[in-house]
N, C-alpha and C positions, 0 to 999 in steps of 0.2 A: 188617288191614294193619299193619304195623311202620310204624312214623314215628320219624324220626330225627334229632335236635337240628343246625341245619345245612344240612339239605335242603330243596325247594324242592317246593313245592304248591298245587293250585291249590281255591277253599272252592267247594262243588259250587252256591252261588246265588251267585257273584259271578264276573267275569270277569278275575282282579287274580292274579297270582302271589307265593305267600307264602314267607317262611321262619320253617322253626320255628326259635322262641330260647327254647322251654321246654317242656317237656310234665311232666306230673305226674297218672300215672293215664290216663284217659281224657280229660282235655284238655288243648288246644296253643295258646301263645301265640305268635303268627306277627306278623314283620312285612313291612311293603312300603314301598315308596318314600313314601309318606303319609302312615301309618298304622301302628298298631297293632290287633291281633284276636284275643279269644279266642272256641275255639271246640271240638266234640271231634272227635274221631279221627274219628267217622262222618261228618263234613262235610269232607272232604278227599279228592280224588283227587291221586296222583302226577304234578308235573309231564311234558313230553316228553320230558327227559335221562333221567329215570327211567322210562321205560315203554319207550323206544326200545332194542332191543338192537343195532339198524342204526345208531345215534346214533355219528359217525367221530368218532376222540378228536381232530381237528384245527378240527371244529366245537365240540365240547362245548370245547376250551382258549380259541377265540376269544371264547362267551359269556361264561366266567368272564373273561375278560380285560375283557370292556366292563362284564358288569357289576361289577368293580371299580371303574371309572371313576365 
């Protein structure tokens, strides 16, 4: 799987949505609203923005807009 500095993923034993803010090699260090986590590549599935090719760009604009907030 490509992972990409930015995007959003979810660590395949916890239930917490992360973003990568590094990767180097085979591991990625993600954060979330709490927290900081490293971890590697193989512990990560793609968020639902990323997996959804159904995902309408006026939903996918409203999440980035809250989760800016």
């Amino acid at each position: 799987m490509e992972v990409k500095v930015g995007e959003y993923y979810y660590h395949k034993n916890m239930y917490q949505r992360f973003k990568v803010i590094a990767i180097d090699g085979n591991y990625v260090w993600l954060k979330s609203e709490d927290h900081y986590l490293t971890t590697t590549i193989g512990q990560l599935e793609r968020s639902e923005e990323h997996t959804s090719e159904l995902q309408s760009h006026l939903n996918l604009v409203c999440r980035l807009l809250l989760e800016k907030k």
